[in-house]
C-alpha positions as semicolon CSV with decimal commas, in nm:
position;residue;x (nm);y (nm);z (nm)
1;X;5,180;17,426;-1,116
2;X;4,905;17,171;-1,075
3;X;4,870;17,046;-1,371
4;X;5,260;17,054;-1,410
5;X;5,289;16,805;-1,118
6;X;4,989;16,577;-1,265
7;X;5,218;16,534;-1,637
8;X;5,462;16,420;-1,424
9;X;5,293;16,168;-1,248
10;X;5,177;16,080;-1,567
11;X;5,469;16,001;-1,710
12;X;5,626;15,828;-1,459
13;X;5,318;15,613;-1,415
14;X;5,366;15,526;-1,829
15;X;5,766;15,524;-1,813
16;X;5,700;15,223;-1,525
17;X;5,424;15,054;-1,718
18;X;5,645;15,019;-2,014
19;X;5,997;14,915;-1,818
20;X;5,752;14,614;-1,666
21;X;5,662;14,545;-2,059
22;X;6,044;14,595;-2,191
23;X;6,157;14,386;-1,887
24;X;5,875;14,052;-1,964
25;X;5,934;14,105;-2,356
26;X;6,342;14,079;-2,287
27;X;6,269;13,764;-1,999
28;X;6,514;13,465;-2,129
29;X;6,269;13,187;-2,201
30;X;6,229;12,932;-1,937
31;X;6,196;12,656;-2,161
32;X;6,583;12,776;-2,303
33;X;6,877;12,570;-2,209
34;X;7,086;12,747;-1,913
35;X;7,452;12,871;-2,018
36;X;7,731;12,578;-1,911
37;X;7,913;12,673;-1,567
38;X;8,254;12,781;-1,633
39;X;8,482;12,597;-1,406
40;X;8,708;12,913;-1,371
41;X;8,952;12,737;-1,124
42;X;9,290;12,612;-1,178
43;X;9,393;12,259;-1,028
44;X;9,649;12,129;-0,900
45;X;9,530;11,771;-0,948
46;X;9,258;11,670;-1,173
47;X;9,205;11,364;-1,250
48;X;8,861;11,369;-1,420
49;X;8,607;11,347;-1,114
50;X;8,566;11,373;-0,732
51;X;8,487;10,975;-0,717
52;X;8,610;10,635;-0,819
53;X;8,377;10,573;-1,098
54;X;8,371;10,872;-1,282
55;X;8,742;10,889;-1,242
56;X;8,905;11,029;-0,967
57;X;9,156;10,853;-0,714
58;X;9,075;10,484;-0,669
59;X;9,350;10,471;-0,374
60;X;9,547;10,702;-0,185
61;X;9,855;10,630;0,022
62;X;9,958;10,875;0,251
63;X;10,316;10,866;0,430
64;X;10,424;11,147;0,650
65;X;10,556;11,168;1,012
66;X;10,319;10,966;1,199
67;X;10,389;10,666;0,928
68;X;10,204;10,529;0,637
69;X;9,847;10,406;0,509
70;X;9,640;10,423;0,273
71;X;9,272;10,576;0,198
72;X;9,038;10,325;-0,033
73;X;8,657;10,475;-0,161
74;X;8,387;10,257;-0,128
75;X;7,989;10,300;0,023
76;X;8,174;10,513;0,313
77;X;8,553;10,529;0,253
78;X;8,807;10,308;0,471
79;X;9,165;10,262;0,560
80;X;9,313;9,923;0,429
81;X;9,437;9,748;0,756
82;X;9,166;9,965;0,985
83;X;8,853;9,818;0,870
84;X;8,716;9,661;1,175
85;X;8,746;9,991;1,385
86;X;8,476;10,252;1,399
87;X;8,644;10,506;1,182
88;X;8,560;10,919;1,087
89;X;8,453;10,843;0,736
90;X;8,362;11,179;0,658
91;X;8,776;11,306;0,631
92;X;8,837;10,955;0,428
93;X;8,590;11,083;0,232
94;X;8,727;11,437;0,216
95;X;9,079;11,258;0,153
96;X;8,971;11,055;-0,152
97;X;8,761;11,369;-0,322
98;X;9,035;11,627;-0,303
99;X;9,304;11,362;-0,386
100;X;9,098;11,396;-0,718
101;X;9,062;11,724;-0,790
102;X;9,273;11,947;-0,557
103;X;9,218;12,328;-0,629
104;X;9,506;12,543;-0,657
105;X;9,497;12,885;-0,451
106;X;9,753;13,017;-0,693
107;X;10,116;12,969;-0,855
108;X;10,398;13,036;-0,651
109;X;10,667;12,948;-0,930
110;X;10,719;12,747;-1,241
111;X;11,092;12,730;-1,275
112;X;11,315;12,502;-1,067
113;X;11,440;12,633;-0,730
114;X;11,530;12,480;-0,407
115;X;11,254;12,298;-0,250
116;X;11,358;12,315;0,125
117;X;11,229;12,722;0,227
118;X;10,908;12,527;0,093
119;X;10,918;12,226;0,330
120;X;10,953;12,041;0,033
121;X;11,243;11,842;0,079
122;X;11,179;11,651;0,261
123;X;10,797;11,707;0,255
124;X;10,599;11,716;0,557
125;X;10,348;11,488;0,338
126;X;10,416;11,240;0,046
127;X;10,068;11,161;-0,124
128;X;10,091;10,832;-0,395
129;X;9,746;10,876;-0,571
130;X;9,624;10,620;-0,745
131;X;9,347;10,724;-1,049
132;X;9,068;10,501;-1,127
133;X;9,245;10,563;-1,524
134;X;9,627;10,669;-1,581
135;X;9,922;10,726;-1,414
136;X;9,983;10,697;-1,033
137;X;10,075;11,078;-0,910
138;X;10,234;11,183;-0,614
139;X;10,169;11,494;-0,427
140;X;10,461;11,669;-0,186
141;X;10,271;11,867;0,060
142;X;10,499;12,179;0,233
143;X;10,485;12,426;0,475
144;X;10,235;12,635;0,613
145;X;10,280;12,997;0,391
146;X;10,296;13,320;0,557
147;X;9,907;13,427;0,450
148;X;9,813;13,141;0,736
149;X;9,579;12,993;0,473
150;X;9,775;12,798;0,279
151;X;10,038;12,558;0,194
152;X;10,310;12,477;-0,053
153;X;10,198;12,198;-0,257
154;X;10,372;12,020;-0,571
155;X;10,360;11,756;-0,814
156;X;10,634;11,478;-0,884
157;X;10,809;11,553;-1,232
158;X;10,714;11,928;-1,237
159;X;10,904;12,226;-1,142
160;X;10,621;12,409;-1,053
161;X;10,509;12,505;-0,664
162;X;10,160;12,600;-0,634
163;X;9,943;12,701;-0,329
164;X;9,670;12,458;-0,190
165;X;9,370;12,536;0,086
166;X;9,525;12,432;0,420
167;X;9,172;12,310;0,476
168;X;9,183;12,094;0,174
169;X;9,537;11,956;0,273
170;X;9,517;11,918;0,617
171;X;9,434;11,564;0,646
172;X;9,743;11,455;0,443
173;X;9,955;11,567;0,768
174;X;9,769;11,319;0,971
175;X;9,814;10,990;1,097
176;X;9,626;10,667;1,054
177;X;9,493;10,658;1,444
178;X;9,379;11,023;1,399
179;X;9,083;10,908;1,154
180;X;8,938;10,642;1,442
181;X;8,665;10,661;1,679
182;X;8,824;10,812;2,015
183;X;8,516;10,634;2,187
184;X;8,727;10,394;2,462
185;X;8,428;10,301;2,672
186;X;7,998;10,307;2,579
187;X;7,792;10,524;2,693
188;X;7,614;10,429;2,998
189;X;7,231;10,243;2,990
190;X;7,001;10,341;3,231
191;X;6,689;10,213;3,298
192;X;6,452;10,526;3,141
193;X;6,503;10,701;3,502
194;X;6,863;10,783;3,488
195;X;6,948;10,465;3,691
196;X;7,301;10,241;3,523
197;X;7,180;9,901;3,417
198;X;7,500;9,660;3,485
199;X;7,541;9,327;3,658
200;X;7,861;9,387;3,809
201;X;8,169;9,660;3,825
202;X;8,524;9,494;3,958
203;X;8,815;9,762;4,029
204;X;9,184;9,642;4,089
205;X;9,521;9,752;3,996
206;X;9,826;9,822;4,137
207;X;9,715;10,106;4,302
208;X;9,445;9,876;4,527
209;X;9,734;9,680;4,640
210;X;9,536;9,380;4,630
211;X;9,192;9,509;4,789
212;X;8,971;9,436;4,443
213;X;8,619;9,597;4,542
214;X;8,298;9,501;4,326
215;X;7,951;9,662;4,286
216;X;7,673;9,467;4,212
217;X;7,329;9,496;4,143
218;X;7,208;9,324;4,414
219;X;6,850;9,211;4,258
220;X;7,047;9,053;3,947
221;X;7,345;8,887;4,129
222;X;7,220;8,806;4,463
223;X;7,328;9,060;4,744
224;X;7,379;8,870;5,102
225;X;7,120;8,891;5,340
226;X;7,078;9,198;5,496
227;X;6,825;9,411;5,660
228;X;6,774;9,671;5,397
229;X;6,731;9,607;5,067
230;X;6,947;9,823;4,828
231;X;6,975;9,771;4,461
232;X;7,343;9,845;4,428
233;X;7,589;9,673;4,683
234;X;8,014;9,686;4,714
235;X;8,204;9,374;4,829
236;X;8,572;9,311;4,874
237;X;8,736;9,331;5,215
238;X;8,397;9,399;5,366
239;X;8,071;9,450;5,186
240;X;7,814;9,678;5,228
241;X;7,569;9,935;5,073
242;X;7,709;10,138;4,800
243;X;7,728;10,503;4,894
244;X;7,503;10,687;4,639
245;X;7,573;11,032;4,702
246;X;7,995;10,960;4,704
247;X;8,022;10,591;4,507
248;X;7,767;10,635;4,260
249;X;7,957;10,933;4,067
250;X;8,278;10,764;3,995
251;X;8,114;10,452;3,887
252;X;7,978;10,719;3,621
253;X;8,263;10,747;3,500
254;X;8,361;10,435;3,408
255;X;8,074;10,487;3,123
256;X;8,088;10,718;2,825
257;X;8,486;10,755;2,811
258;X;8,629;10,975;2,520
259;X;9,033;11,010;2,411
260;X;9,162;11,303;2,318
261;X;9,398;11,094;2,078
262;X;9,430;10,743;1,974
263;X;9,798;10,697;2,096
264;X;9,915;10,376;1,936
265;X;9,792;10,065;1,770
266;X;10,039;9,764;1,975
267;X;10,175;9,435;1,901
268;X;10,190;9,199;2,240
269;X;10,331;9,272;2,611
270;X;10,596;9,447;2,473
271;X;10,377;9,723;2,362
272;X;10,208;9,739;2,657
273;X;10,472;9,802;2,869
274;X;10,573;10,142;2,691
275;X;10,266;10,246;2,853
276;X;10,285;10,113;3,185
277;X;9,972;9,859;3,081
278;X;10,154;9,542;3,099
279;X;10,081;9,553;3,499
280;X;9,759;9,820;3,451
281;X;9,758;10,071;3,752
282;X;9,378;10,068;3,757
283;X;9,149;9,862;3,610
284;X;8,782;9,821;3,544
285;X;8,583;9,531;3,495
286;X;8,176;9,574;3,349
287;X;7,967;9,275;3,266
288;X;7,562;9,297;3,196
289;X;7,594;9,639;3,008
290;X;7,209;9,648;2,886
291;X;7,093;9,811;2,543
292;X;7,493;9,814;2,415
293;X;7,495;9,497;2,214
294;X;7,783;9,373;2,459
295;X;7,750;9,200;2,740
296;X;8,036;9,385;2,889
297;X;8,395;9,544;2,870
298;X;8,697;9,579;3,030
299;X;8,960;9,876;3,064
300;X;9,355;9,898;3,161
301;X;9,495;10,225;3,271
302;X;9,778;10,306;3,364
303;X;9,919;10,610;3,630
304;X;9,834;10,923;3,547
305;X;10,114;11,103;3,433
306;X;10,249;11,472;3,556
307;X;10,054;11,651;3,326
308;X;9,736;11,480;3,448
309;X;9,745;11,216;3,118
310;X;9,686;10,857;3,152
311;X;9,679;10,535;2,886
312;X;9,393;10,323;2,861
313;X;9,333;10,002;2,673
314;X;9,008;9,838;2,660
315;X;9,067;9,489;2,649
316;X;8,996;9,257;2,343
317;X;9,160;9,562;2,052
318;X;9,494;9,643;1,984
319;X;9,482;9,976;2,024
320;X;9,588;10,264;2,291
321;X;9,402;10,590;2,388
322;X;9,498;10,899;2,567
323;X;9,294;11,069;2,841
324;X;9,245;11,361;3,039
325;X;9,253;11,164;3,425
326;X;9,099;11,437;3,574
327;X;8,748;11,331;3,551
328;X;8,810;10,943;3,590
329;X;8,763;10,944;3,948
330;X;8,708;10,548;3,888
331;X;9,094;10,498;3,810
332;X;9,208;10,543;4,210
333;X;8,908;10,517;4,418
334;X;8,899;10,215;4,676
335;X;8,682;10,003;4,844
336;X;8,611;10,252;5,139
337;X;8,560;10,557;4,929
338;X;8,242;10,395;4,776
339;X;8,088;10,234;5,030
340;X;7,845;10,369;5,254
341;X;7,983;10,435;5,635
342;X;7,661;10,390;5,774
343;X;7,706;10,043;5,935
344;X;7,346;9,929;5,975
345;X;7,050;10,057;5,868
346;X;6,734;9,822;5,970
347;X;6,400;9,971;5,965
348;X;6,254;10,021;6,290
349;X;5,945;9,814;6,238
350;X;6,151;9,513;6,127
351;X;6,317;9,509;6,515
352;X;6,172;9,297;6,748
353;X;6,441;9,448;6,999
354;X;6,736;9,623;7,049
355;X;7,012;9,575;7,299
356;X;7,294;9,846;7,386
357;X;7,540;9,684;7,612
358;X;7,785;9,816;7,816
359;X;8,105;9,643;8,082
360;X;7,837;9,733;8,362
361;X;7,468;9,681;8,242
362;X;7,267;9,625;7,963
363;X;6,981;9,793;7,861
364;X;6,681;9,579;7,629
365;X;6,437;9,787;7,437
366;X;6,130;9,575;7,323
367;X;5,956;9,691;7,037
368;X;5,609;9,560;6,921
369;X;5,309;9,717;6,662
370;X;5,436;9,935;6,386
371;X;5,416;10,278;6,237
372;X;5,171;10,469;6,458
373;X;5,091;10,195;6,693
374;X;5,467;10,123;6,772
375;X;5,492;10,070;7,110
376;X;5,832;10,068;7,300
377;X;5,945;9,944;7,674
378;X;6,232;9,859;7,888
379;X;6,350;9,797;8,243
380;X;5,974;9,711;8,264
381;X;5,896;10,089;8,174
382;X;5,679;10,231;7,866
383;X;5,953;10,426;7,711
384;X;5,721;10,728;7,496
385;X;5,774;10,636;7,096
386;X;5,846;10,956;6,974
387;X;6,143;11,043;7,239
388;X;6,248;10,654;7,116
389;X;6,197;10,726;6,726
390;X;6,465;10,994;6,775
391;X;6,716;10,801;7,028
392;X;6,691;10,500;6,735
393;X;6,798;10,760;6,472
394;X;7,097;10,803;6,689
395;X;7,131;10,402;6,689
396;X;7,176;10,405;6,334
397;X;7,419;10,719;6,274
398;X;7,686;10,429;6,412
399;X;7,958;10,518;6,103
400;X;8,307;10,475;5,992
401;X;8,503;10,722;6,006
402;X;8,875;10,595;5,879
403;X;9,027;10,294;5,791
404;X;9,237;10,093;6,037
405;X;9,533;9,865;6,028
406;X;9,461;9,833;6,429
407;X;9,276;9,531;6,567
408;X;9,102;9,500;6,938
409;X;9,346;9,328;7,152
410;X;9,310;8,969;7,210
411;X;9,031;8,917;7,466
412;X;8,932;9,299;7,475
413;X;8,578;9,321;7,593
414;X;8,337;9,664;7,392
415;X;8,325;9,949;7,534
416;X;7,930;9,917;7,416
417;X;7,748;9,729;7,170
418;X;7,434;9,760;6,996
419;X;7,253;9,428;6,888
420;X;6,956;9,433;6,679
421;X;6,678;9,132;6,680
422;X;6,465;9,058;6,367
423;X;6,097;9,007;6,389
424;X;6,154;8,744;6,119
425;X;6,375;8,575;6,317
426;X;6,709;8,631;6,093
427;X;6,977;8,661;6,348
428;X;7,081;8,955;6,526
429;X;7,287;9,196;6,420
430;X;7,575;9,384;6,698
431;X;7,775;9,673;6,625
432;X;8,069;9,626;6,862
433;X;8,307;9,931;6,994
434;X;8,646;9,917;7,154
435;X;8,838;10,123;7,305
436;X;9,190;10,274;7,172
437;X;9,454;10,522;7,354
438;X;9,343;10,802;7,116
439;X;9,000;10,972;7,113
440;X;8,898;10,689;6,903
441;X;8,723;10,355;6,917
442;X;8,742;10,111;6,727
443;X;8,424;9,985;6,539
444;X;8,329;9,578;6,386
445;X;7,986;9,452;6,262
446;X;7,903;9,127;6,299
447;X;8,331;9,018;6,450
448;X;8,413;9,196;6,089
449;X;8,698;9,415;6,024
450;X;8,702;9,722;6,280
451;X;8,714;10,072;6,152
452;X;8,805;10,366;6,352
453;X;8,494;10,573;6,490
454;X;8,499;10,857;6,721
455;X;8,462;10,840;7,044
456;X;8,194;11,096;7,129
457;X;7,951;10,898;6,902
458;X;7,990;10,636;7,202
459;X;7,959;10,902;7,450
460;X;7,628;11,028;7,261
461;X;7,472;10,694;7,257
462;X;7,502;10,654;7,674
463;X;7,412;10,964;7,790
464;X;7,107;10,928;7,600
465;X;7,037;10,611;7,686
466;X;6,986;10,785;8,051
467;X;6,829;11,050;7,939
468;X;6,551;10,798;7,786
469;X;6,543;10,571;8,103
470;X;6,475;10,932;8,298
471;X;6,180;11,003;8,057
472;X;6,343;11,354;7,945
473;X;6,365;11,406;7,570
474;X;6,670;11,326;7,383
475;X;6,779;11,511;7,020
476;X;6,924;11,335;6,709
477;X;7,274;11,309;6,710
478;X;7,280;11,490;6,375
C-alpha cells in the first residue's frame, strides 16, 4: 500500500512538472502583436470619434423645454452665449462625446409607427449635431422606457427607434442654467483662526423698514471711541459691540451661499420684478473680502416664499438663483438682533470712579491702583475690593431687553443712573433709567435711544448698593 501511495505522488509530482512546461512552451510571445479590440457595440450615432479633431461633433444645439443653446468643444467645453460664467464643464464635455458616438442599448423597431407612445412627437429633446466632417444630424430624444434605464431615442430620416442609456441622454433634457456654477456668494476668508476678514457688512431691505445696520471691523474702518476695544462693531440707529455668540452666526451666512437651481438669466427691471428683486426684501452689502480676488459683493433677495424658497441676485450678473431660506438667517435679522445688549462694558481698572445716582442721593465710588492693589472707597469709607469686584459685575449686567417705540417724558428725571469716569480723562459715560407704568424701565446711554429693561435689574443695583455701604457681602446679579 506504501509504495502504491509513493507512484502516486510520483506521478502527480511529474504530471505538474510537465503542465508548468506545456503551459511556458504554449505562452503567446510577448514580443507578438495583441489581437485588435472588437468594438462589439451598435450605435446609434457615430460619427467617427469622441472629439472634434478626430471627428466627432464640432457643435451641438440642444432645444427642449427649458429653451435652446448650444454645446461647443474646446480646452474644456463651453456654451456659446455662457462663456463668462463659471460653468460644469465636465457634462459639456459628456454632451459633446456622446453627441459623437451615442451607444445604442438595443432596437426597439425598424419600420414606421407612430412616434407619440414614444414621446417622440413632439420629443422631449431635439439634438442638431453638428460633425467636425458630413452632414448635420439631429437626434429626437423620448420617453423614459418601462426597464427605468432607458430611453427612446431616434434619428431624423430613419424609421427606426432604438434604446439609449438614460445616463448617456440625460443631459439633452436639460437647460442652459442647469450646466452653471450654483455658487451665488464666496466662501468666507478668515484670518488662519477661523476669524471673517471683511471691511464692512450693510443689511437693508424692505423688511428693515428703513433701519440699515452695518458691521465693521473696527481696527480697519475706525470704530468710535469707546471703552472696550472690540474688533467687530454694528452701527445704524445706535451702535454698539457686535454680539458674537447671536450676530456673529448670521453674518456667516452671508458667506459661502449655494443654489439649488439657477432660476433665470434676466434682461432689466422688468425681470427683476417677476421675482420680487426690483425692490429686494433683504439685502447684503460686503466690501474688503480678503484672499477672494474681489474686493467685495453684493446680494438682492427677495421674501421667502411659502415653501421656505427665496430669489437672490448678486449684483453686477444677469442671472437669478434659487435658495433654501432656511439657513440665511442674514436675509431678516435687524439691527437689535446682532448687537450686543450689554450697554457698557469698561474695564474696571480703566475707572477712575463710578457714580450711581438716584432722585434722593448719590453714591461716588473712587477707585485707584489696579489688579491686586485696587483699592476702592466711598462716603469716606474703604469699601473691601472683592465685595466691590462683584457689586461692579452687577454694574455692567445693565442690558436691553426689548426694543421701544416709548420715549421718557419731557423733563422726566432717572429713576437711577450709573456714570462711569475714565482715568484717561475721556468723558464719562451714564447709563440712565426711567420709569414706565409697567414693570419696566426704560434704559438710554449717553441721552441715546432708550430700550426697555426690567425693572428688578434697578431694584438689584440699590439694594446692593446698601448692602455694600453696610459692609455685608453682595452676589452677582447673574
Amino acid at each position: 500500500m506504501a509504495k502504491k501511495l509513493i507512484f502516486i505522488a510520483v506521478m502527480l509530482v511529474i504530471l505538474a512538472s510537465l503542465g508548468i512546461t506545456l503551459a511556458v512552451l504554449n505562452r503567446p510571445d510577448s514580443k507578438a502583436a495583441p489581437a485588435a479590440f472588437q468594438d462589439e457595440r451598435e450605435y446609434i450615432i457615430d460619427l467617427g470619434g469622441a472629439s472634434a479633431g478626430e471627428g466627432g461633433a464640432a457643435s451641438v444645439t440642444i432645444k427642449n423645454s427649458a429653451g435652446e443653446y448650444t454645446v461647443v468643444p474646446g480646452d474644456t467645453a463651453s456654451i456659446l452665449g455662457y462663456e463668462d460664467f463659471s460653468v460644469d464643464t465636465y457634462y459639456l464635455r459628456r454632451i459633446i462625446d456622446v453627441s459623437g458616438r451615442l451607444v445604442s442599448q438595443g432596437l426597439v423597431t425598424d419600420e414606421e409607427t407612430d412616434l407619440a407612445p414614444f414621446g417622440l412627437a413632439p420629443p422631449r429633446a431635439e439634438v442638431r449635431i453638428k460633425p467636425v466632417q458630413g452632414s448635420e444630424v439631429i437626434l429626437y430624444i423620448g420617453n423614459l422606457s418601462p426597464d427605468g434605464y432607458n430611453v427612446y431615442a431616434k434619428k431624423e430620416g430613419s424609421p427606426s427607434i432604438y434604446l439609449a442609456s438614460s445616463g448617456d441622454t440625460g443631459n439633452y433634457l436639460k437647460g442652459a442654467l442647469d450646466f452653471i456654477d450654483p455658487e451665488i456668494s464666496p466662501a468666507p476668508a478668515d484670518d488662519g483662526s477661523g476669524t471673517l476678514v471683511f471691511d464692512r457688512i450693510t443689511l437693508g431691505g424692505a423688511v428693515r423698514q428703513g433701519e440699515e445696520v452695518s458691521i465693521f471691523d473696527s481696527d480697519s474702518a475706525g470704530a468710535a471711541n469707546s471703552p472696550v476695544k472690540t474688533s467687530i462693531r454694528i452701527s445704524g440707529p445706535i451702535e454698539a459691540r457686535l454680539n458674537m455668540d447671536r450676530g456673529y452666526p448670521v453674518i456667516q451666512t452671508i458667506f459661502g451661499i449655494r443654489a439649488s437651481r439657477v432660476a433665470a438669466r434676466i434682461n432689466g427691471s422688468g425681470d427683476l420684478a417677476k421675482f420680487g428683486l426690483d425692490k429686494p426684501w433683504s439685502t447684503a452689502s460686503v466690501s474688503g473680502v480678503l484672499g477672494q480676488g474681489l474686493g467685495g459683493f453684493g446680494l438682492r433677495a427677495s421674501k421667502p416664499d411659502a415653501a421656505g424658497k427665496v430669489y437672490i441676485q448678486r449684483e453686477g450678473t444677469d442671472l437669478v438663483y434659487e435658495a433654501d431660506a432656511s439657513p440665511l438667517s442674514w436675509l431678516e435679522t435687524s439691527w437689535f438682533d446682532l448687537m450686543d445688549r450689554l450697554i457698557i462694558f469698561p474695564f474696571i481698572d480703566t475707572v477712575s470712579s463710578v457714580e450711581v445716582r438716584t432722585p434722593a442721593r448719590t453714591v461716588s465710588f473712587s477707585l485707584s491702583g489696579d489688579g491686586d492693589e485696587l483699592k476702592v472707597k466711598a462716603l469716606g469709607l474703604d469699601i473691601d475690593t472683592a465685595n466691590f469686584r462683584t457689586y461692579y459685575q452687577t454694574l455692567m449686567l445693565a442690558m436691553y431687553d426689548e426694543v421701544s417705540s416709548e420715549k421718557p417724558a419731557p423733563g422726566a428725571k432717572p429713576v437711577m443712573e450709573i456714570s462711569y469716569h475714565y482715568r484717561d480723562g475721556k468723558a464719562a459715560d451714564t447709563v440712565s433709567f426711567y420709569s414706565t407704568d409697567s414693570r419696566r424701565v426704560l434704559t438710554s446711554f449717553n441721552g441715546g435711544r432708550a430700550f426697555y429693561t426690567f425693572a428688578v435689574y434697578v431694584d438689584r443695583v440699590l439694594a446692593d448698593l446698601d448692602q455694600i455701604l453696610a459692609g455685608k457681602k453682595v452676589l452677582t446679579y447673574i
